[in-house]
ZAMARKOL-454113 format. One record per residue (C-alpha): residue in one letter; x, y negated, z. Coordinates in steps of 0.02 Angstrom, whole numbers, padded with zeros to 5 digits, always signed. Each point is the difference from the previous one (the first is absolute). Example, Ala and Ser with C-alpha at 12.3 -4.5 7.8 and 13.67 -1.06 7.14 Angstrom:
BEGIN
a+00615+00225+00390
s+00069-00172-00033
//
This chain:
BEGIN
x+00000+00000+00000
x+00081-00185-00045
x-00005-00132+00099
x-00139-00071-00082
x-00118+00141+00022
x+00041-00004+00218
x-00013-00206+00008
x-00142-00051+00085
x-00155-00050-00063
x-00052-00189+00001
x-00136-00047-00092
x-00128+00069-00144
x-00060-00067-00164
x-00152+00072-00054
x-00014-00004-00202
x-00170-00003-00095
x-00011+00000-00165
x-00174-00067-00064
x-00115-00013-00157
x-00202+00000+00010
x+00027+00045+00164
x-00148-00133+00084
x-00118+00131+00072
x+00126+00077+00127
x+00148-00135-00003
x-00075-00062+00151
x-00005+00170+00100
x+00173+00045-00045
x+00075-00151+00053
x-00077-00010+00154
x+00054+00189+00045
x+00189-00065-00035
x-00026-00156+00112
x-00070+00103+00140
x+00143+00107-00003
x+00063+00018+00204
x+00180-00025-00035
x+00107-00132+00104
x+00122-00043-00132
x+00002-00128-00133
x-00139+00031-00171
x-00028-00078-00146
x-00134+00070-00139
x+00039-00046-00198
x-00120+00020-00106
x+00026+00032-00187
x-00119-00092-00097
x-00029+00081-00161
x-00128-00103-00133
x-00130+00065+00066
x-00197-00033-00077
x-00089-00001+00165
x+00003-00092+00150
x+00153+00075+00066
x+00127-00152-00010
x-00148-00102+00085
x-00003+00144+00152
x+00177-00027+00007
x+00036-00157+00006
x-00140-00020+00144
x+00095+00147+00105
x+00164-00103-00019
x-00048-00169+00057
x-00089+00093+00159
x+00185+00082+00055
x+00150-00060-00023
x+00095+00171-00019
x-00093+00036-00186
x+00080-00074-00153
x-00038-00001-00164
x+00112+00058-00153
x-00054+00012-00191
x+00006+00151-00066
x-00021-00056-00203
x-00018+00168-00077
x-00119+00085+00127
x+00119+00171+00002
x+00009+00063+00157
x+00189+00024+00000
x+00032-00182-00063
x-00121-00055+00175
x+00111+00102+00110
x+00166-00044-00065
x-00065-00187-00013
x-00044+00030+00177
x+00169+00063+00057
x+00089-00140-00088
x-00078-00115+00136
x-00030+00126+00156
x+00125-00049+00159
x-00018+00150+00116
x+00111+00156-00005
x-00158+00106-00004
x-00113+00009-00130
x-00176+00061-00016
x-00097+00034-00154
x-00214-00032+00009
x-00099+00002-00142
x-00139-00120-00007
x-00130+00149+00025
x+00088+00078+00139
x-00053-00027+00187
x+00140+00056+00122
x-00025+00082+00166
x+00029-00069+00162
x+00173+00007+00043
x+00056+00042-00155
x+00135-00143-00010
x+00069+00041+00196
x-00019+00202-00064
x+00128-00021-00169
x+00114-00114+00085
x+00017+00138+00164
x+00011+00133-00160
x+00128-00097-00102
x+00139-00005+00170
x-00040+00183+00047
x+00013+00076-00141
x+00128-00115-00094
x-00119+00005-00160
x+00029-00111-00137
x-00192+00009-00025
x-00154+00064+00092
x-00177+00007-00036
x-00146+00123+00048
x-00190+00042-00029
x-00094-00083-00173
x-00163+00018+00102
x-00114-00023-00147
x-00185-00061+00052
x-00150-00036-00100
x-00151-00107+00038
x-00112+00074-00163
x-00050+00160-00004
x+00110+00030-00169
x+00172-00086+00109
x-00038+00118+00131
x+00012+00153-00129
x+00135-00090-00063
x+00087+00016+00183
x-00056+00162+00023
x+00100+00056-00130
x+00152-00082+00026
x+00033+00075+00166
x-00037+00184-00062
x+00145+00079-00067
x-00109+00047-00151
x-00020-00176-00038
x+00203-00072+00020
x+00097+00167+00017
x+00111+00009+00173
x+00015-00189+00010
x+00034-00026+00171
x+00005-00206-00005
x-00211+00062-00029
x-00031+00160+00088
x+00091-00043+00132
x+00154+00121+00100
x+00129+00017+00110
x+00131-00155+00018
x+00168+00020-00103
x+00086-00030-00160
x-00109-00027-00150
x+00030-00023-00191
x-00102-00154+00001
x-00140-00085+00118
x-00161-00111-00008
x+00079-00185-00036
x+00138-00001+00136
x+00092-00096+00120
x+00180-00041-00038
x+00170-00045+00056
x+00038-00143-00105
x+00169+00045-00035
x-00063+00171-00073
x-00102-00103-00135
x+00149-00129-00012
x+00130+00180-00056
x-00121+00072-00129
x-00063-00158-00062
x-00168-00017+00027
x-00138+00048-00094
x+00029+00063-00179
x-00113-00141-00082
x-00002+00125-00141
x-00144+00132+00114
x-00164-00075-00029
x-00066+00120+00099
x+00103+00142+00109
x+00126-00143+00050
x-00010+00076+00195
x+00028+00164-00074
x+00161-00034-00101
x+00089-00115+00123
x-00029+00130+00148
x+00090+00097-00113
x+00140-00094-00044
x+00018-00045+00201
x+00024+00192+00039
x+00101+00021-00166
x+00136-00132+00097
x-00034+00094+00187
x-00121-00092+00053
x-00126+00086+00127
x-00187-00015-00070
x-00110+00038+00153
x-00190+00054+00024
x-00075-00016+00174
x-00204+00008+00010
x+00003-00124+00147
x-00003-00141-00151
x-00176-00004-00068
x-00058-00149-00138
x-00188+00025-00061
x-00020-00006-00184
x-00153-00046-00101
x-00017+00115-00121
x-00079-00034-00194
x-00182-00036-00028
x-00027+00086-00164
x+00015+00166-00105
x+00097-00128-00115
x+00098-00078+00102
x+00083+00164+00083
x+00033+00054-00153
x+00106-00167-00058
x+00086+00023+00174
x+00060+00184-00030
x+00030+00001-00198
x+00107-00154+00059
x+00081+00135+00149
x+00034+00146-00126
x+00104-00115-00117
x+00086-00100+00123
x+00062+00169+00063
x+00061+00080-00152
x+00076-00173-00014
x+00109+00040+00172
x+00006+00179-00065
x+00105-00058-00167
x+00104-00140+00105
x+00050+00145+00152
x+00017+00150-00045
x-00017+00142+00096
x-00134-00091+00103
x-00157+00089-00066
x-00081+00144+00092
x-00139+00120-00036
x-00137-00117+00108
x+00009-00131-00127
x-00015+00131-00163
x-00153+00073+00067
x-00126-00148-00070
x+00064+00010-00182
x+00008+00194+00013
x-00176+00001+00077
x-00044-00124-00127
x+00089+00107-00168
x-00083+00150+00075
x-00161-00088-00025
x+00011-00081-00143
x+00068+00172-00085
x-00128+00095+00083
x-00153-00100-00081
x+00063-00034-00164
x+00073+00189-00026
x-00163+00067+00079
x-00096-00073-00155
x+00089+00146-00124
x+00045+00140+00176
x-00140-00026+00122
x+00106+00083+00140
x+00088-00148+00008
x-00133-00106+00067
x+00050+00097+00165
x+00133-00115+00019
x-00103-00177+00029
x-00140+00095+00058
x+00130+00067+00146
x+00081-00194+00026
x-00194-00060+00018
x-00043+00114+00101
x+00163-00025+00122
x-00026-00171+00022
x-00198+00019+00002
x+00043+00123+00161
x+00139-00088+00053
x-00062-00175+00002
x-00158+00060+00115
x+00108+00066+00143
x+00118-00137+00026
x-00165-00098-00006
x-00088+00087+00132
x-00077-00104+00115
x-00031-00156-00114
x-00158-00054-00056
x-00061+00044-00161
x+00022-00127-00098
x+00191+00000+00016
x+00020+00203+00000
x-00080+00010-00167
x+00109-00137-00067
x+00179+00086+00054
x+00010+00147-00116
x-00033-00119-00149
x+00139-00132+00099
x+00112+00149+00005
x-00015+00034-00192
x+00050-00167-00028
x+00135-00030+00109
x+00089+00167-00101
x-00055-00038-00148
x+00039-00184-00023
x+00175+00045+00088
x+00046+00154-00142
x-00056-00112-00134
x+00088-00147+00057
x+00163+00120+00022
x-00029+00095-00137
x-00025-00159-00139
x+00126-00112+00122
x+00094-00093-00144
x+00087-00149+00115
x+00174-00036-00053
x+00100-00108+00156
x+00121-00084-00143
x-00141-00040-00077
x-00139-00062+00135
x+00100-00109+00104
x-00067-00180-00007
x+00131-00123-00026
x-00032-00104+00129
x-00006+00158+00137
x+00143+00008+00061
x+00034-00167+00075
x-00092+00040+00146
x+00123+00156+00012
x+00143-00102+00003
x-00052-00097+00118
x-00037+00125+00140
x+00187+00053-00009
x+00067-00134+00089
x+00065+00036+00207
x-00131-00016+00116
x-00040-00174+00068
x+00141-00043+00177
x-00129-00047+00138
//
């Protein structure tokens, strides 16, 4: 462990990237600014364009408390926000919200306690999804079955110790200083891919279910789907920049989704192939009920169909996943990056 991972711990930025964010801005905020910790906190917020009244919300939150500040966040990425974020951030711990994530009580105290035990360059815990609709509450159903997200534990939950990757994270600063940040390149699976370049340089990446943030899941059929076609191709995205960092959890949705998709179409000349989607329907039909059990109707009837989905918009999205980094990086991006290289701020 370097000296840097045993200093102690003096203060926290919390980092929030934002865009159309107005209907639970408010609630997030306020779970960061209730936060029991002693020590000094600030909150950025990244404001992305966004078309609602988000930058209104915002703006109102800052001039009620001085520790929030505002930072523009042109493009609306989410790695540009967080790196834009950095660039400005003055504590030696740093904590990544989203603008739709409300974190426990304690959670602040909790990482900081985590971060000196364990000497972790990051920590996180429990994506405690929770819906307020019948279909978000499917929606969270599903995510916490292994059926739904594999062995996940950041969303089923586990025992505390090293991790590939956790829900959002809290940081050592100096950790994000050595690998640079965010890759403004990830769109999406940003989290993922610099976890892994952290433990690719020894850094310890470390799950502990004491850290809980409730997330609000999607509100439509359509919009799940956009959010896990957009999954499956940011991870064969990590898959082609890492290799070796692909396991047999994240080929089963574009396996389960070939299967299907050869299974109806060959059916229509060898009928006994219809077995094959029949068999996938009838898994997540079955499966979907029992990790329901217990809910009211109107959401248990929704999760097999929510399962379906969340595997099929995944496969497809990592089966047809045609992103190129050379080629998607936006040429303003990586200013932010820069930025957030810099020492941390002398107090």
């Amino acid at each position: 462990m370097s000296s840097a991972d045993s200093s102690p711990l003096q203060g926290i930025s919390v980092v929030m990237p934002i865009l159309n964010e107005e209907r639970h801005l408010a609630e997030a905020v306020q779970a960061v600014l209730n936060q029991d910790w002693d020590g000094p906190l600030e909150l950025i917020l990244a404001l992305g364009p966004s078309t609602d009244g988000t930058r209104t919300v915002a703006t109102r939150l800052r001039d009620a408390d001085h520790r929030i500040r505002l930072v523009d966040n042109p493009s609306g990425r989410t790695p540009d926000g967080l790196n834009a974020a950095l660039a400005v951030a003055d504590y030696d711990v740093v904590c990544r919200v989203d603008g739709h994530g409300i974190l426990s009580a304690g959670y602040l105290r909790t990482a900081a306690r985590t971060l000196e035990e364990t000497g972790a360059a990051n920590v996180g815990g429990i994506m405690d999804a929770q819906g307020s609709t019948p279909f978000e509450r499917a929606v969270a159903v599903a995510m916490k079955s292994k059926i739904g997200v594999g062995g996940a534990k950041f969303k089923l939950g586990g025992e505390a110790g090293p991790a590939e990757t956790v829900y959002l994270g809290v940081f050592r600063r100096e950790w994000l200083r050595r690998v640079g940040g965010y890759d403004p390149r990830f769109s999406r699976a940003q989290d993922w891919e610099m976890n892994y370049r952290i433990r690719a340089q020894g850094g310890l990446v470390w799950f502990t279910p004491d850290l809980r943030v409730d997330y609000r899941p999607r509100g439509s059929f359509s919009a799940l789907a956009s959010q896990y076609k957009q999954y499956g191709q940011w991870r064969r995205v990590v898959a082609r920049q890492h290799k070796g960092s692909l396991n047999a959890r994240y080929l089963a949705p574009p396996t389960a989704l070939a299967g299907v998709v050869v299974g109806s179409v060959g059916g229509l000349f060898w009928r006994p192939l219809w077995v094959i989607p029949a068999a996938y329907g009838a898994a997540v039909t079955t499966g979907g009920l029992a990790i329901s059990t217990g809910q009211d109707s109107a959401v248990s009837l929704r999760v097999p169909a929510v399962l379906a989905t969340m595997h099929m918009a995944w496969g497809w999205g990592f089966l047809t996943s045609r992103i190129r980094l050379t080629d998607d990086l936006p040429a303003a991006s990586s200013v932010g990056r820069i930025a957030c290289l810099g020492p941390v701020p002398d107090r």
